[in-house]
py3Dmol code that shows the C-alpha trace and the ligand (Angstrom):
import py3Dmol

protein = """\
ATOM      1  CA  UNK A   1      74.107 126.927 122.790  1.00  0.00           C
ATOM      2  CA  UNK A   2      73.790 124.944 125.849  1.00  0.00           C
ATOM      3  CA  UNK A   3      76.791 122.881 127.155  1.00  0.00           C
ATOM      4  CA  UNK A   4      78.142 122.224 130.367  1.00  0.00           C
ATOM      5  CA  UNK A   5      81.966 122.497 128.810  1.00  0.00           C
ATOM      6  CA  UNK A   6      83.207 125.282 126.814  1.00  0.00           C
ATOM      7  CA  UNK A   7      86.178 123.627 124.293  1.00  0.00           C
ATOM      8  CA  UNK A   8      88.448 126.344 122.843  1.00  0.00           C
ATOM      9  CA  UNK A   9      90.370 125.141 119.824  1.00  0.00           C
ATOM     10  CA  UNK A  10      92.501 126.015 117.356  1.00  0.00           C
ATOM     11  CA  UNK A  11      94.464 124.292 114.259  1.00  0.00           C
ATOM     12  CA  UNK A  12      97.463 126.235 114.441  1.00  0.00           C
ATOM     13  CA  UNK A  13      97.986 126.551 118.283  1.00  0.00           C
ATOM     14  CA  UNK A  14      97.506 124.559 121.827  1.00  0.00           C
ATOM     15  CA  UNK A  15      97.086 125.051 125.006  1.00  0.00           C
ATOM     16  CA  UNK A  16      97.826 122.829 127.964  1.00  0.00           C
ATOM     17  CA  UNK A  17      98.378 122.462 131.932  1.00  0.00           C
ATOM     18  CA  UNK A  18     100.820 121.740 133.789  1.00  0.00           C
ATOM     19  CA  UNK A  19     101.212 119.834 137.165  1.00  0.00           C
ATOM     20  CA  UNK A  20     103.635 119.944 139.949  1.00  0.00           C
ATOM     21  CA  UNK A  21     102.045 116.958 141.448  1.00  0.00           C
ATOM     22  CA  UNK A  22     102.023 114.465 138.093  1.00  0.00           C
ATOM     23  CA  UNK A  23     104.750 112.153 137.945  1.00  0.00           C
ATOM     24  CA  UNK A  24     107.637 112.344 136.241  1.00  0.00           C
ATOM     25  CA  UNK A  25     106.662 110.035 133.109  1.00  0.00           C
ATOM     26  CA  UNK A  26     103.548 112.231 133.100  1.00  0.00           C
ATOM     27  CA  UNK A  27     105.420 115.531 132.460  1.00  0.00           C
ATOM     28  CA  UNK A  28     107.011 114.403 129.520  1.00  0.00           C
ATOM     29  CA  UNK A  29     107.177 118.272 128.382  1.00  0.00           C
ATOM     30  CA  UNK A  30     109.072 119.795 131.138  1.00  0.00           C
ATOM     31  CA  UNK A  31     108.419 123.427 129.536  1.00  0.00           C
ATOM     32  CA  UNK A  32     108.253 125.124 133.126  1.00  0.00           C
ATOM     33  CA  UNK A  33     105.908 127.085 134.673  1.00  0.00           C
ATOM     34  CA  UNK A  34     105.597 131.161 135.801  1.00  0.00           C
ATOM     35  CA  UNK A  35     103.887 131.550 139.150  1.00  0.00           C
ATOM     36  CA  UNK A  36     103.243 134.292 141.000  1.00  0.00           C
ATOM     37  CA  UNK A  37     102.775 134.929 144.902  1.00  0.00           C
ATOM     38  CA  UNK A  38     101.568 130.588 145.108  1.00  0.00           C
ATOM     39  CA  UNK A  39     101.970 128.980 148.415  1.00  0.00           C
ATOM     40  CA  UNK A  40     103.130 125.819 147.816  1.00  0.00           C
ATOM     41  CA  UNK A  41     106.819 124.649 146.794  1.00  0.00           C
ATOM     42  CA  UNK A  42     106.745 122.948 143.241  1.00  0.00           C
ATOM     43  CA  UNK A  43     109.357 120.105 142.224  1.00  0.00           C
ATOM     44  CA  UNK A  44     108.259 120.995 138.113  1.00  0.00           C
ATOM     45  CA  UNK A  45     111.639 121.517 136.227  1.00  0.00           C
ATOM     46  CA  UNK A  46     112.013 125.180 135.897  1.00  0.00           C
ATOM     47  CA  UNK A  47     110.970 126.800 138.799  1.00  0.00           C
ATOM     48  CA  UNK A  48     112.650 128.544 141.629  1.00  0.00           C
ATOM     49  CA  UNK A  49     111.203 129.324 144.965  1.00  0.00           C
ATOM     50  CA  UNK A  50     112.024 132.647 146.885  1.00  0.00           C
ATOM     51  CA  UNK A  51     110.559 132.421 149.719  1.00  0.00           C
ATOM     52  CA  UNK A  52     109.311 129.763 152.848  1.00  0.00           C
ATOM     53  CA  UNK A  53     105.563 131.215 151.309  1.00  0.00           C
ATOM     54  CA  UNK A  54     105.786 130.764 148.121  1.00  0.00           C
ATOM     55  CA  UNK A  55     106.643 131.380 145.020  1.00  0.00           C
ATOM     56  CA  UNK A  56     107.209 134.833 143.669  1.00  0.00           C
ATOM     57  CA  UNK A  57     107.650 136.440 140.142  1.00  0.00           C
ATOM     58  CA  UNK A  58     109.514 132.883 139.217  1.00  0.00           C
ATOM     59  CA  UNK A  59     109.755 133.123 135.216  1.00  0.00           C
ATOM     60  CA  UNK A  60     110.903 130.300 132.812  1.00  0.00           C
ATOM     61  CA  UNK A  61     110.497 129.291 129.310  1.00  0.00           C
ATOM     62  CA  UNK A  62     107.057 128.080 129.420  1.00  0.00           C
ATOM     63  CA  UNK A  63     103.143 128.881 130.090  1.00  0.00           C
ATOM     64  CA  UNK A  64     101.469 130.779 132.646  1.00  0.00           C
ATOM     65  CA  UNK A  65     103.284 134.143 132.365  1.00  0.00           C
ATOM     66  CA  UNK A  66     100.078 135.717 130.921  1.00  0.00           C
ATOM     67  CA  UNK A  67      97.881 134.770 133.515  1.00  0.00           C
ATOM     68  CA  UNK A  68      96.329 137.449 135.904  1.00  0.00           C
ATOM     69  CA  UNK A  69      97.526 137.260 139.100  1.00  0.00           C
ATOM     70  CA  UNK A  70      96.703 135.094 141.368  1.00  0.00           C
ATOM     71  CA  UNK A  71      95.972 131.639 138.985  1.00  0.00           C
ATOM     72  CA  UNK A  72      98.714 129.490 138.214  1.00  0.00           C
ATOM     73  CA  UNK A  73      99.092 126.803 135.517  1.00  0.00           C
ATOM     74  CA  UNK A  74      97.882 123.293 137.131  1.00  0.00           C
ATOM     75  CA  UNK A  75      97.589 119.899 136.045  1.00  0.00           C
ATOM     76  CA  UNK A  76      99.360 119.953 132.914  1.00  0.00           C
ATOM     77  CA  UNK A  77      99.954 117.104 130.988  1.00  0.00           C
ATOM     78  CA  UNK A  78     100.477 114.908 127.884  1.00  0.00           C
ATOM     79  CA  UNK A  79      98.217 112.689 126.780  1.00  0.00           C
ATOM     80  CA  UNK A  80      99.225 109.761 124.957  1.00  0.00           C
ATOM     81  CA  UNK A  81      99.230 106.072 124.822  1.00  0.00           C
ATOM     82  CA  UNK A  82     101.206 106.162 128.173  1.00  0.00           C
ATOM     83  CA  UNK A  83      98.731 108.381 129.574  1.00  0.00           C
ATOM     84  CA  UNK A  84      97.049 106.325 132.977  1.00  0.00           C
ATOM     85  CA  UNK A  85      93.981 108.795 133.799  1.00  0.00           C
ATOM     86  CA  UNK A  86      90.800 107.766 135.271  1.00  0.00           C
ATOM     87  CA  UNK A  87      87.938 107.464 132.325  1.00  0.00           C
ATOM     88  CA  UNK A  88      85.682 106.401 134.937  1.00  0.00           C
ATOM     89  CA  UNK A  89      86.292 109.145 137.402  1.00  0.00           C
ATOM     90  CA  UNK A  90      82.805 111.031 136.233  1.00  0.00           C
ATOM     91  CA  UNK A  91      85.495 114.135 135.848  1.00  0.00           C
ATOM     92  CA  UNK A  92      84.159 115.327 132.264  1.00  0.00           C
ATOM     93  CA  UNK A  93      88.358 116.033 131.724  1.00  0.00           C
ATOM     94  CA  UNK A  94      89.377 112.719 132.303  1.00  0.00           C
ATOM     95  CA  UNK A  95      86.478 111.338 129.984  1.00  0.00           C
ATOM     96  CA  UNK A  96      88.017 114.233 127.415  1.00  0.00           C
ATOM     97  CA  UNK A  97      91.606 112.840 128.219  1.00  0.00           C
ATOM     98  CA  UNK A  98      90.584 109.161 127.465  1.00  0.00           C
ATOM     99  CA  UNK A  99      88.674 109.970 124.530  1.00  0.00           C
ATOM    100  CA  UNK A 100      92.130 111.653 123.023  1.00  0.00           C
ATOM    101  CA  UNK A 101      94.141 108.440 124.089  1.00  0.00           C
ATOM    102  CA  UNK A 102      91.705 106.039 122.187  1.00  0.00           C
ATOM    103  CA  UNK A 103      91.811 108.862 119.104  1.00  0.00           C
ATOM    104  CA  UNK A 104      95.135 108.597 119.192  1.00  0.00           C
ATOM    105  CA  UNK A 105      95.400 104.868 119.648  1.00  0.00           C
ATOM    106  CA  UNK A 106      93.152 103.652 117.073  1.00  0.00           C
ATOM    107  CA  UNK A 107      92.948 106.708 114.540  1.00  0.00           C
ATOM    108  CA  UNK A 108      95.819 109.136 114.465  1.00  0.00           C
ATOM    109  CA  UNK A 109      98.790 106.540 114.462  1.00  0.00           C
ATOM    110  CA  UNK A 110      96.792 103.808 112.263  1.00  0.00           C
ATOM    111  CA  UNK A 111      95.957 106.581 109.712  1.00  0.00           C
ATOM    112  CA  UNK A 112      99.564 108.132 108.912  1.00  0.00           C
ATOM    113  CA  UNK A 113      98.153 108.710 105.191  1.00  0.00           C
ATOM    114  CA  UNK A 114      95.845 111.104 106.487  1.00  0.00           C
ATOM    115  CA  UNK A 115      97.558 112.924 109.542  1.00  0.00           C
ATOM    116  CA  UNK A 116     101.063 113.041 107.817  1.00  0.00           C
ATOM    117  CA  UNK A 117      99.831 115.417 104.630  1.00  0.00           C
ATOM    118  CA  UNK A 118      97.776 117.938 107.189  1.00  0.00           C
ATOM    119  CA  UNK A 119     101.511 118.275 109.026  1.00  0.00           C
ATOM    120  CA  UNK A 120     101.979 120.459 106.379  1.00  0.00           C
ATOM    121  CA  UNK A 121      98.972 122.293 105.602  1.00  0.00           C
ATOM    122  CA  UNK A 122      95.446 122.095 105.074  1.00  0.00           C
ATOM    123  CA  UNK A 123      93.046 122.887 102.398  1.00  0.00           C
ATOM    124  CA  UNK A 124      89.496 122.496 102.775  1.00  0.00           C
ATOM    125  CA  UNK A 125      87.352 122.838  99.982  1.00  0.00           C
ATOM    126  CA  UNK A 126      84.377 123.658 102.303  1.00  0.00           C
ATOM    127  CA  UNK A 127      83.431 126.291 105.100  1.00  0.00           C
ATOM    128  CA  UNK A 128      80.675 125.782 107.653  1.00  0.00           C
ATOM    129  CA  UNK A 129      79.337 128.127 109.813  1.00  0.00           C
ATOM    130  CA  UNK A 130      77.397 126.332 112.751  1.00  0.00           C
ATOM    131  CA  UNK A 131      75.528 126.943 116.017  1.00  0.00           C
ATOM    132  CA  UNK A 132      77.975 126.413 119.126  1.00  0.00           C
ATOM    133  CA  UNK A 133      74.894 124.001 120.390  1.00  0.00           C
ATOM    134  CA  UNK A 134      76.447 120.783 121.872  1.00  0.00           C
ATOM    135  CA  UNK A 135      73.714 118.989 119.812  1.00  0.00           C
ATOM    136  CA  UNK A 136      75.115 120.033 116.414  1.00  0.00           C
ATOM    137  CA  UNK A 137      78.047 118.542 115.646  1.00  0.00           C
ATOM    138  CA  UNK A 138      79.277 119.171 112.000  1.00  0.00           C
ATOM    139  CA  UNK A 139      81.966 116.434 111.670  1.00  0.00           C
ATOM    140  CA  UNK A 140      79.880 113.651 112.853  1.00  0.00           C
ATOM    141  CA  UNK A 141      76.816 114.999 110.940  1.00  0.00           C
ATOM    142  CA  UNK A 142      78.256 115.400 107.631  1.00  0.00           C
ATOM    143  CA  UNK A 143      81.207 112.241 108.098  1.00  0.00           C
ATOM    144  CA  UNK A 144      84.165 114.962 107.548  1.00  0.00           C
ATOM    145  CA  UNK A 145      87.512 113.595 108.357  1.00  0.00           C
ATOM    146  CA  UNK A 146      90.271 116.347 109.604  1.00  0.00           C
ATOM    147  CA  UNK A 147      91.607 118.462 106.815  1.00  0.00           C
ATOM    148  CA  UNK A 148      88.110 118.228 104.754  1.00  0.00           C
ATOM    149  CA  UNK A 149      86.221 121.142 106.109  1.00  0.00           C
ATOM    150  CA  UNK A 150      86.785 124.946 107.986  1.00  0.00           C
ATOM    151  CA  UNK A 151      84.278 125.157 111.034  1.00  0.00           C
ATOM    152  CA  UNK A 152      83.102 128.062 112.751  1.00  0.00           C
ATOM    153  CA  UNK A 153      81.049 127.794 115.212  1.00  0.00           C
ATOM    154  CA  UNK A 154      78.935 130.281 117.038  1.00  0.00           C
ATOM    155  CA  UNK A 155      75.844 131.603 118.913  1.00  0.00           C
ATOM    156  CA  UNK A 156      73.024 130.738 116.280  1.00  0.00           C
ATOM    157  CA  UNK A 157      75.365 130.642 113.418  1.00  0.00           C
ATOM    158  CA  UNK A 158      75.210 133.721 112.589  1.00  0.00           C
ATOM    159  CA  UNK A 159      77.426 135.980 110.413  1.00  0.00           C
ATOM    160  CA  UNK A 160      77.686 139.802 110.748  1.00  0.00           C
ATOM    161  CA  UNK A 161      77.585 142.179 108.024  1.00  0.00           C
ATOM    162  CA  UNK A 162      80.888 143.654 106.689  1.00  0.00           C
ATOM    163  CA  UNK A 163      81.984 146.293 108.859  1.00  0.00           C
ATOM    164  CA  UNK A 164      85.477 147.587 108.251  1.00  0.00           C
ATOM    165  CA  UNK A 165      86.136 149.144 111.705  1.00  0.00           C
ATOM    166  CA  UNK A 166      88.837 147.648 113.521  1.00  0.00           C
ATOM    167  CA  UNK A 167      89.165 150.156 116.847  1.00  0.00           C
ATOM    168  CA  UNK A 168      88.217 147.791 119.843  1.00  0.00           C
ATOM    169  CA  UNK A 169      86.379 145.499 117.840  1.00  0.00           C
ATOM    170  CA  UNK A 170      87.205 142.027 117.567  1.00  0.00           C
ATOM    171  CA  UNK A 171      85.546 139.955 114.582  1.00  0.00           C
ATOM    172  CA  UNK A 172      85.707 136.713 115.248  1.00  0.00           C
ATOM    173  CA  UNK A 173      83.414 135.180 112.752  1.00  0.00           C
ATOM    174  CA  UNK A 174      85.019 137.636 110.199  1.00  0.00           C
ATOM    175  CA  UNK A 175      88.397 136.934 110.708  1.00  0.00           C
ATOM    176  CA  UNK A 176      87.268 133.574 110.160  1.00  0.00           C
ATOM    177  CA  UNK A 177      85.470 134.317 106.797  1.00  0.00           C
ATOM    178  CA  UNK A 178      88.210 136.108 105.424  1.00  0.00           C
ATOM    179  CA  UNK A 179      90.654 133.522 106.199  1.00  0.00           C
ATOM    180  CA  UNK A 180      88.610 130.476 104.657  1.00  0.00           C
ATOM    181  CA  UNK A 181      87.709 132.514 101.527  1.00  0.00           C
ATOM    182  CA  UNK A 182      91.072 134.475 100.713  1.00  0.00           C
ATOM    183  CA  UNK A 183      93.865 132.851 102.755  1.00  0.00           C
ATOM    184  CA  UNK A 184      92.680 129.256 102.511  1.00  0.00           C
ATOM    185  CA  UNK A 185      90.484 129.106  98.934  1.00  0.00           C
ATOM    186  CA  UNK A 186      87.144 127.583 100.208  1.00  0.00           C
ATOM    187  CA  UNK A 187      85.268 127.199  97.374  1.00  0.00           C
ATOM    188  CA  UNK A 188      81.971 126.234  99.026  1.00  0.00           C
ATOM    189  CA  UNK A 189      80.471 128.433 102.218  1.00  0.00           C
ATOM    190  CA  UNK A 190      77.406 127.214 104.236  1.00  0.00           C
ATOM    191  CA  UNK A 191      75.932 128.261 106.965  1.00  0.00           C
ATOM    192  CA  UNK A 192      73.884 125.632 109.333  1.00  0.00           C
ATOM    193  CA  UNK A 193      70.778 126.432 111.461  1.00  0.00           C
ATOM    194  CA  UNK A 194      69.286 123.581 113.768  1.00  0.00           C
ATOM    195  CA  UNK A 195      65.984 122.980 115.282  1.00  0.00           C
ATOM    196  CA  UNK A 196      65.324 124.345 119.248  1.00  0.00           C
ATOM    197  CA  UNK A 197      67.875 127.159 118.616  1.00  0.00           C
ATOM    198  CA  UNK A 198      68.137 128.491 121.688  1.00  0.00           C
ATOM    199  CA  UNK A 199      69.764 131.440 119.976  1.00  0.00           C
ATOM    200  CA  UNK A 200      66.952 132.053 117.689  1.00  0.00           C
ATOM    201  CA  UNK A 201      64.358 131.519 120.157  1.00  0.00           C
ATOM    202  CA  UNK A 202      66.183 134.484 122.334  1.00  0.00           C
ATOM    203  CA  UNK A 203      66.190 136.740 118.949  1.00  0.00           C
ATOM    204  CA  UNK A 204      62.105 135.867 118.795  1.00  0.00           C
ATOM    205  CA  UNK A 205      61.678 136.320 122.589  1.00  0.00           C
ATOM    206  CA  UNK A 206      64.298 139.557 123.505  1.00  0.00           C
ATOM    207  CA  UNK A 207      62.692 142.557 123.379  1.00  0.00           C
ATOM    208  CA  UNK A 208      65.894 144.232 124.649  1.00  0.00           C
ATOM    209  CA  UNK A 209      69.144 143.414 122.393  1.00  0.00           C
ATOM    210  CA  UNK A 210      71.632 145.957 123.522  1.00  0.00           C
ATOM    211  CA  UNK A 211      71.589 144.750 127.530  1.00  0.00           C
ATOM    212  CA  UNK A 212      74.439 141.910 127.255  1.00  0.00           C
ATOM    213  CA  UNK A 213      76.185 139.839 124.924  1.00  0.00           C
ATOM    214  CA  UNK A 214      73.872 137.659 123.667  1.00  0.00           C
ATOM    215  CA  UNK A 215      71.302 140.008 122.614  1.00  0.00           C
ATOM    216  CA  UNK A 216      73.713 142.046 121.286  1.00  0.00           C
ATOM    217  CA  UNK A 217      75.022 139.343 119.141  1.00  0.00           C
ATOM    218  CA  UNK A 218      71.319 137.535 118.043  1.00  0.00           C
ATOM    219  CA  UNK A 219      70.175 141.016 116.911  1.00  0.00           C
ATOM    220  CA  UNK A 220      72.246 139.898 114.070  1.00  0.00           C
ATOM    221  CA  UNK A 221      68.787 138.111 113.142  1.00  0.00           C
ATOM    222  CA  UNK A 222      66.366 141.095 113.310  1.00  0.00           C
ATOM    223  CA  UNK A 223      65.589 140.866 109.888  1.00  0.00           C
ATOM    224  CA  UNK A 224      65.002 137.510 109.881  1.00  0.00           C
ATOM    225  CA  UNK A 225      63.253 138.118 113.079  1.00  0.00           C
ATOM    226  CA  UNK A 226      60.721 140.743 111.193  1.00  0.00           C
ATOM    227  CA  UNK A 227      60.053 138.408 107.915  1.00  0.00           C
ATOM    228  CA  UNK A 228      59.102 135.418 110.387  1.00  0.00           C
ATOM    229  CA  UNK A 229      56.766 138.239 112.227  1.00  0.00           C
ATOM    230  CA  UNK A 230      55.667 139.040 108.807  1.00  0.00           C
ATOM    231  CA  UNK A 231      54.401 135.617 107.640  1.00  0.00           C
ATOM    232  CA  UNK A 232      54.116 133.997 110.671  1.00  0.00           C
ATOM    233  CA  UNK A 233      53.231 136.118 113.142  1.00  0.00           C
ATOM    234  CA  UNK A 234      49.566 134.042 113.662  1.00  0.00           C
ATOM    235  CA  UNK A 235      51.495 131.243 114.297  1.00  0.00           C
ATOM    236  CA  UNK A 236      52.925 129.574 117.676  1.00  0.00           C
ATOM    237  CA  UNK A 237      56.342 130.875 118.687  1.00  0.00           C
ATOM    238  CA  UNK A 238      57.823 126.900 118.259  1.00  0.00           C
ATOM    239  CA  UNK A 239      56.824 127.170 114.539  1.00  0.00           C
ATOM    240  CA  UNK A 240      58.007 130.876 114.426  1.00  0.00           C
ATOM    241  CA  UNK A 241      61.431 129.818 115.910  1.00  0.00           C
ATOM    242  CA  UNK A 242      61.334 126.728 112.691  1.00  0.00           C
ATOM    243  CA  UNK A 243      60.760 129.202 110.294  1.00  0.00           C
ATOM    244  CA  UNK A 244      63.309 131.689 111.693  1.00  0.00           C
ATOM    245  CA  UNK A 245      66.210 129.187 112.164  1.00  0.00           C
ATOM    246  CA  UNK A 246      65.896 128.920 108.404  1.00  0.00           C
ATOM    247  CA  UNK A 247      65.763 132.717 107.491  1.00  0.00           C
ATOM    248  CA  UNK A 248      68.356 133.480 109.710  1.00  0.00           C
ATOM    249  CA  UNK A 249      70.461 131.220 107.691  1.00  0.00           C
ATOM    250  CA  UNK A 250      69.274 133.679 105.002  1.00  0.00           C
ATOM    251  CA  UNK A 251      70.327 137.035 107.118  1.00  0.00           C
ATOM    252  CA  UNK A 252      74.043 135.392 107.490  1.00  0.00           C
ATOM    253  CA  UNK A 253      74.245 134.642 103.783  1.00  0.00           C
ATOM    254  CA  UNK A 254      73.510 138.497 102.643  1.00  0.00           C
ATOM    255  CA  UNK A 255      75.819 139.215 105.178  1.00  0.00           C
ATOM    256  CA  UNK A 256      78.324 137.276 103.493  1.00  0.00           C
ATOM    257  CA  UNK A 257      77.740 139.183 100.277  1.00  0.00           C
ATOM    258  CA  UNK A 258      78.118 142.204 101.913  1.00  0.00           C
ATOM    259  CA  UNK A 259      82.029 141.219 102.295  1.00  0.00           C
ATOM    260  CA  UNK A 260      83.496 142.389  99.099  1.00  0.00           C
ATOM    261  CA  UNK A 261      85.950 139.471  98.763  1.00  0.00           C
ATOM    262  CA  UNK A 262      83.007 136.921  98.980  1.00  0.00           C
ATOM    263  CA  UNK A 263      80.533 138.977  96.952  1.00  0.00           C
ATOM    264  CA  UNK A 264      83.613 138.999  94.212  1.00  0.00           C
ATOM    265  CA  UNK A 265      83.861 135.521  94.448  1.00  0.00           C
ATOM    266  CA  UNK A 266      80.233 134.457  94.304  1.00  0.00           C
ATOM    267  CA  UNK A 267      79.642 136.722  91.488  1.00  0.00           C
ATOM    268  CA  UNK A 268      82.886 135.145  89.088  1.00  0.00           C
ATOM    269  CA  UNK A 269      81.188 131.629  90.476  1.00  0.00           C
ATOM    270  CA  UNK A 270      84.855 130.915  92.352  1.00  0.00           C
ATOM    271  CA  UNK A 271      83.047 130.543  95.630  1.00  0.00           C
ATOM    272  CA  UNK A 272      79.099 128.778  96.210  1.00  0.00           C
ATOM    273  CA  UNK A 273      76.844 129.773  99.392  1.00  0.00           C
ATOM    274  CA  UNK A 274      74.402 127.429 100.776  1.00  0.00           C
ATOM    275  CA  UNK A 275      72.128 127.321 103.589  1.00  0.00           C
ATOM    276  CA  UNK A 276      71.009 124.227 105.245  1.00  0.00           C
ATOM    277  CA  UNK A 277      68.920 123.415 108.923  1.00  0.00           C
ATOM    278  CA  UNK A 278      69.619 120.181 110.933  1.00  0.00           C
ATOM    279  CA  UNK A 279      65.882 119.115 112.498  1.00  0.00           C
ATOM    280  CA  UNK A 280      67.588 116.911 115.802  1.00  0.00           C
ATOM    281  CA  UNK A 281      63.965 116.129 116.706  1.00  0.00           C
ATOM    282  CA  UNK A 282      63.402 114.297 113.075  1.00  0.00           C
ATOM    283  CA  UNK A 283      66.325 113.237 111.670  1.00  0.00           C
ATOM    284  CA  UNK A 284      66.494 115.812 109.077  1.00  0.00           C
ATOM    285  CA  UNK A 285      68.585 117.739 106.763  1.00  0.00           C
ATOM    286  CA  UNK A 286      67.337 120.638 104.699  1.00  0.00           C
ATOM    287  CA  UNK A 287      69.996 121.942 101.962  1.00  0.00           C
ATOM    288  CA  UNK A 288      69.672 124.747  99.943  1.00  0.00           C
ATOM    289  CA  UNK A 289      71.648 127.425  97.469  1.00  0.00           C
ATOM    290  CA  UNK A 290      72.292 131.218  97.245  1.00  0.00           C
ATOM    291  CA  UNK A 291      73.056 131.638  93.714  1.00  0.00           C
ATOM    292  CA  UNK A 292      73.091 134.738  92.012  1.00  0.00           C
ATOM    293  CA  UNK A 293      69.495 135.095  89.447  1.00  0.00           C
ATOM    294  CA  UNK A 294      70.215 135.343  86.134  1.00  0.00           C
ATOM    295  CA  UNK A 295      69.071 138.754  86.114  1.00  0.00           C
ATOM    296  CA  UNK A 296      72.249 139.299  87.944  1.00  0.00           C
ATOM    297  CA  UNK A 297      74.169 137.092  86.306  1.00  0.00           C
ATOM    298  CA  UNK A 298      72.947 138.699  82.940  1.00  0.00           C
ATOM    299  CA  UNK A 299      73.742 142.352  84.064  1.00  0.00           C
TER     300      UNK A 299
END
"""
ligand_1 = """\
1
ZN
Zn 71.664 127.132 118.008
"""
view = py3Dmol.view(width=600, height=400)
view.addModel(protein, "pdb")
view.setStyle({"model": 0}, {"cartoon": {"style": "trace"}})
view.addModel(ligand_1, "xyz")
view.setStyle({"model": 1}, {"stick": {}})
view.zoomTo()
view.show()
């Protein structure tokens, strides 16, 4: 879970910056900008200034409105095959901004068989729930092209158990499972543990989970946590941490059963879990099914 660049994406939705100070052919989206109590004068299409000071309460069709006061919108702008950034600059946003031109030079507009069916939808056959760790990356790993698979990604991969409450509670990771499963028809869900989990060593190494957000999330693993006490408790914590990357996997598949929609699903054979572990230090991928036994099946 270590990365010096938090990415926030989303299919449906983007978010961007804008710039007073781009050039023209830059701000090829003149959308405007809201600003509140900024000292400087802005030439961006849209806004007005009020004052020798600044800029105050100045409101036009665009972004920024919702920010707190105080922050503005900055440096917003399009990237495209026009786009004349600095890849070199050592600016981890510019090496983002180039990588997007080149995507979009040599993939996005040579592929239009691919890009033009998502315009209208998507529908992945396959979930996967991985660590946020910048080291595990599911698309490269697995070869997925857009459109092919529904990624969640999150401290340690883990899932929560079903919990209907909805006051001041906001479930990410189950929002996303009930979207994949009932909105979009995944028929396959797996989660995706890693080796040198940073989140799994903090489950084996916390002794306090309710202090902050991470323990309060990687508690999710106590019972993975107690199994990997259980049977390996003898052992050194790097090959407790091994064996508890894997049965955490385990803890976030029951908890996936617990959600009636999936548990339906699993049980009519509509929907497959599986667990697998990506060993970075090794080269290695470790797959495995939760299937119902046929004593289940059978009942
Ligand atoms: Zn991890």
């Amino acid at each position: 879970m270590a990365a010096a660049t938090a990415t926030l994406a989303c299919s449906s939705s983007g978010i961007a910056v804008a710039n007073s100070r781009v050039t023209r052919m830059q701000l090829q989206e003149s959308s405007g900008v809201s600003v509140v109590k900024t000292p400087f004068v802005s030439k961006t299409p849209g806004l007005k200034s009020t004052s020798r000071r600044g800029l105050v309460a100045v409101h036009s069709a665009g972004l920024g409105a919702t920010l707190p006061e105080g922050y503005e919108v900055k440096d917003r702008v399009v990237v495209d095959e026009s786009h004349a950034g600095d890849a070199a600059s050592g600016n981890v946003i510019d090496k983002l901004k180039a990588g997007f031109k080149n995507f979009k030079e040599s993939n996005f507009t040579q592929n239009p068989e691919l890009f033009e069916p998502l315009k209208s939808g998507q529908a992945p056959e396959v979930m996967i729930i991985a660590c946020a760790d910048s080291r595990v990356c599911p698309t490269m790993l697995h070869g997925l092209k857009p459109g092919e698979a529904f990624i969640v990604r999150s401290v340690a991969n883990l899932v929560p158990a079903y919990d209907p409450s909805m006051e001041n509670v906001h479930h990410g990771t189950s929002a996303a499972v009930q979207y994949a499963v009932t909105a979009l028809g995944v028929k396959k869900v797996i989660v995706m543990g890693h080796s040198s989990c940073g989140g799994i060593k903090a489950l084996m190494t916390m002794d306090d989970f309710g202090s902050d957000f991470v323990g309060s999330w990687v508690k999710i693993g106590l019972p993975a946590k107690e199994t990997t006490l259980s049977q390996m408790g003898d052992k050194p914590l790097a090959e407790q941490c091994t064996f508890c990357e894997q049965e955490a996997v385990n803890v976030s598949l029951r908890n996936l059963l617990s959600f009636p929609f999936v548990e339906e699903r699993v049980q009519k054979g509509e929907v497959e879990l599986y667990g697998m572990h990506y060993d970075f230090h090794d080269g290695k991928l470790t797959s495995w099914k939760a299937a119902p036994s046929m004593a289940t099946v059978n009942a």
